[in-house]
C-alpha positions in Angstrom: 0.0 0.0 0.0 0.8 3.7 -0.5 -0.7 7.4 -0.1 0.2 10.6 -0.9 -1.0 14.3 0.5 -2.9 16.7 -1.9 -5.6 19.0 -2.1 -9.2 19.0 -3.9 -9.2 21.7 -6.6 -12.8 20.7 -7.9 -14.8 18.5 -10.3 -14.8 18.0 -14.0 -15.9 15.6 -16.6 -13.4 13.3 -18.5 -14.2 11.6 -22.3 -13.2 7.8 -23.1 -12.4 6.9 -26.6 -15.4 5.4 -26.4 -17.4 8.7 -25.7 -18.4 7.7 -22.1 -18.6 10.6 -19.7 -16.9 10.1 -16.5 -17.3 12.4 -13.3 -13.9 13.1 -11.4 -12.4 15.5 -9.1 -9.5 16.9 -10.0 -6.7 16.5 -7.0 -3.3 18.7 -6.7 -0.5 16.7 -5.8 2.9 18.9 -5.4 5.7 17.0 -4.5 5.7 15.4 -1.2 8.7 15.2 1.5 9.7 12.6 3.6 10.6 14.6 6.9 11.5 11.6 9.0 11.7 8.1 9.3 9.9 6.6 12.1 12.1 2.8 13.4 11.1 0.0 15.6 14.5 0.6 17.7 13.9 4.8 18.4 9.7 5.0 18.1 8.4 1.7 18.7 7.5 1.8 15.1 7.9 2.1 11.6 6.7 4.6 9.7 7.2 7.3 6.7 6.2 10.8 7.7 5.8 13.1 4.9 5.1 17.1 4.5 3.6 18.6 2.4 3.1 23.2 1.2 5.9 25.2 2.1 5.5 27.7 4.4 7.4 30.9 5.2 10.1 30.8 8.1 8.4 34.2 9.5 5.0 32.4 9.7 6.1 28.9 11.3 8.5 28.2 14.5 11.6 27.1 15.6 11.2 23.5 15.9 9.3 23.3 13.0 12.2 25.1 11.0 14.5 22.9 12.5 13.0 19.6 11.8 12.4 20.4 8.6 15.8 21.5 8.0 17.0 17.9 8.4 15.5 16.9 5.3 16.8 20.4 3.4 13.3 21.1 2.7 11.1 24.4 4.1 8.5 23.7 7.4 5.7 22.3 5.9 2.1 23.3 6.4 0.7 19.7 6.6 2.7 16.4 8.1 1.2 12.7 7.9 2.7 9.7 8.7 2.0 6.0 6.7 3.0 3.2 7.4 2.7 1.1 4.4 5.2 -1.3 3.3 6.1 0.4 -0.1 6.6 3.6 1.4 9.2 2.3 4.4 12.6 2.2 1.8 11.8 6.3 0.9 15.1 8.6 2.3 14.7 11.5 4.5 14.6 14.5 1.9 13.5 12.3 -0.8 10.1 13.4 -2.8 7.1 11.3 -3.6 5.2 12.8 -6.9 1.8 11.8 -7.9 3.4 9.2 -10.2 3.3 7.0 -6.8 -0.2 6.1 -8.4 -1.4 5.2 -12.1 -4.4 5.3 -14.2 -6.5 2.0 -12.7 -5.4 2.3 -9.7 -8.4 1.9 -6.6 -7.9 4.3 -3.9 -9.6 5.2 -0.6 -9.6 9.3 0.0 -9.8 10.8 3.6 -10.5 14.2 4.0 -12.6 16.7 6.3 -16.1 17.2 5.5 -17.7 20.3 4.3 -18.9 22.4 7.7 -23.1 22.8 7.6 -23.4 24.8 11.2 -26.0 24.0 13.5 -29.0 21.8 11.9 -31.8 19.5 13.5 -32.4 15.9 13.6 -34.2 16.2 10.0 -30.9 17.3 8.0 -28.7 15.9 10.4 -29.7 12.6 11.0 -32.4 12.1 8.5 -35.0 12.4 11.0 -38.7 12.0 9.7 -41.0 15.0 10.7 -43.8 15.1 12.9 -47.6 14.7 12.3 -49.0 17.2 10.1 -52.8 16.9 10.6 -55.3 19.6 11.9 -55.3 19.7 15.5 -52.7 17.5 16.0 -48.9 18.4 17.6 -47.2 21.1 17.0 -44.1 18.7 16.7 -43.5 19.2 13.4 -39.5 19.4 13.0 -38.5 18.9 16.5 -36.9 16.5 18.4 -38.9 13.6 19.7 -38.9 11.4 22.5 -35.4 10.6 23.9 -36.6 7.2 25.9 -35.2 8.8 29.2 -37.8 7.3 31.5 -38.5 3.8 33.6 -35.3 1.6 33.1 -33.1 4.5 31.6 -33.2 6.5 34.7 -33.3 9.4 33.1 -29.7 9.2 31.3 -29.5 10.1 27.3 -28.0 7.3 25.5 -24.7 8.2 23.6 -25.1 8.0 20.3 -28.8 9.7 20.3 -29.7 11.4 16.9 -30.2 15.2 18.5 -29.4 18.6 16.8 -25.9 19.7 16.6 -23.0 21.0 14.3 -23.3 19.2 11.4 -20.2 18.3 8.9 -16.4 19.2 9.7 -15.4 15.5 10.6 -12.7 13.1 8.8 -14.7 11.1 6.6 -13.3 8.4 3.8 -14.6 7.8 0.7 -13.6 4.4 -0.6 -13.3 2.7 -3.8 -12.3 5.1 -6.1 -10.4 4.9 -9.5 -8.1 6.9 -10.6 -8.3 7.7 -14.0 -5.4 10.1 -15.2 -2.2 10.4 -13.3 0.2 13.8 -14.1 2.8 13.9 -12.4 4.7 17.1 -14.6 1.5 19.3 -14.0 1.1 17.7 -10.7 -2.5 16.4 -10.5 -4.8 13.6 -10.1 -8.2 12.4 -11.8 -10.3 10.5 -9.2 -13.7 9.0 -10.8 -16.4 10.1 -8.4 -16.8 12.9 -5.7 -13.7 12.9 -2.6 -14.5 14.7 0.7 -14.5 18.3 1.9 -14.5 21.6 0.3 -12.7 22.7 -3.2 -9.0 24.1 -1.4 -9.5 21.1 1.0 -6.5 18.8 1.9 -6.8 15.3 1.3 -5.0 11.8 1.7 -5.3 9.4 -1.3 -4.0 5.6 0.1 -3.9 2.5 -1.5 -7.9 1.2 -1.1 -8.6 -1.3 2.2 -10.5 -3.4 -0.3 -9.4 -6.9 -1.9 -9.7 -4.8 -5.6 -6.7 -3.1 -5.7 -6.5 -2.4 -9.7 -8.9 -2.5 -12.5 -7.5 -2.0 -16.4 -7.5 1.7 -16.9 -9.8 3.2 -19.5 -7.9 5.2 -22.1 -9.4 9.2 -22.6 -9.4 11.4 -26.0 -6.6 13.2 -26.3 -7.2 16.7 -27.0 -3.9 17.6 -28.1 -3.9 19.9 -31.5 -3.1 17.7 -34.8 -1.9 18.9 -37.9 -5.0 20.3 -40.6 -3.5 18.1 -42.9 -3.8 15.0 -40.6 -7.7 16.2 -39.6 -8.0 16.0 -43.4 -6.6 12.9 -44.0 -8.7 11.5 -41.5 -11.9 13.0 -42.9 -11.1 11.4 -45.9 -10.6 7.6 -44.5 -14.6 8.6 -43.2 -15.7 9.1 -46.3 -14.4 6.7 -48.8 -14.6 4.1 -46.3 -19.2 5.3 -46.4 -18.7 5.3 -50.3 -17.0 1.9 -50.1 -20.0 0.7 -47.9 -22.5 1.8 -50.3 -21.2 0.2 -53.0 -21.4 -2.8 -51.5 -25.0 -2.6 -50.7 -26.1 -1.2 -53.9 -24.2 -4.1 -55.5 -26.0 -6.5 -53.5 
């Protein structure tokens, strides 16, 4: 297993050779630093711990500057350890690049949820609402019963669906295939939606899942050709139509 730090810039739509549309949110991947390595012998543990956004010396501390001078690398604005097998031979200093990953490859993304403020048991628990009918309660989107009497002994159960802030927790969306891989411009194609806001940082990691690769699905290329190849191609079209013709009139 692997992973890599990046951030969500958005969502976009991507076209197979085949014309199939294909939803997938486009994540930045800058380089990534190993800042330490983490032994059985000095931590207990093994372990990869890699940075990732430079930030200014002005705006970080001492400590910070200092550990990050041991890879000869700037403090970094966000730090993760993994510790996945494939990751355990990196260097301190070294860089992992979004190559780390390749088109077919079926990831698990972490991030933090979008923040919704305070809601109510209906949009943050999927609570039904309360009778509507003409003289009845008055109960309408409020909270119901929360079972405190007889046995209970008046104590609220943990775990009770009541209103609160909703969103702004890690949350993982699994099983997800990356489609395009760039490691030069620095970016990732997942197919689907990933957590959290657009600016948001993620963490893309080798799926938990048995299905760890699928065969990737090749995308039009919309690099400019020549007018003269466009031509040539039109051409093909056409006497290839005329040729089919034939053939039926003949018939």
């Amino acid at each position: 297993m692997k992973g890599i730090l990046g951030r969500k810039l958005g969502m976009t739509q991507v076209f197979t050779i085949e014309g199939t549309l294909i939803p997938v949110t486009v994540v930045e991947v800058k380089p990534n630093v190993v800042l330490q390595k983490k032994t059985k012998d000095v931590d207990g543990y093994e372990a990869v711990q890699l940075g990732y956004e430079d930030v200014k010396e002005q705006r970080s501390n001492k400590p910070a500057i200092g550990h990050a001078k041991k890879a000869n690398t700037a403090p970094k604005k966000f730090i993760k350890e993994f510790n996945y097998d494939e990751m355990l031979n990196l260097e301190v200093g070294s860089e992992v690049k979004a190559d780390i990953f390749k088109a077919g490859d079926i990831v698990d993304v972490q991030g933090t949820s979008k923040g919704h403020g305070y809601n109510g048991t209906i949009v943050r628990n999927n609570a039904h609402q309360g009778p509507k009918t003409h003289g009845g309660s008055k109960n309408i989107r409020h909270q119901g019963s929360l079972a405190t009497n007889g046995r209970n002994n008046g104590v609220v159960n943990k775990g009770t669906a009541m209103p609160g802030q909703y969103g702004g927790y890690t949350t993982t969306n699994q099983n997800l295939e990356v489609i395009k891989v760039d490691a030069e411009e620095g970016y990732i194609l997942v197919k689907g939606n990933v957590p959290g806001p657009k600016r948001g940082l993620v963490t893309i990691h080798t799926t938990v899942k048995p299905k760890k690769e699928v065969t990737a699905v090749e995308l039009i290329s919309y690099e400019s050709a020549s007018v003269e190849e466009e031509l040539e191609k039109v051409e093909e079209t056409i006497n290839e139509e005329l040729a089919t013709e034939t053939v039926a009139e003949g018939k």
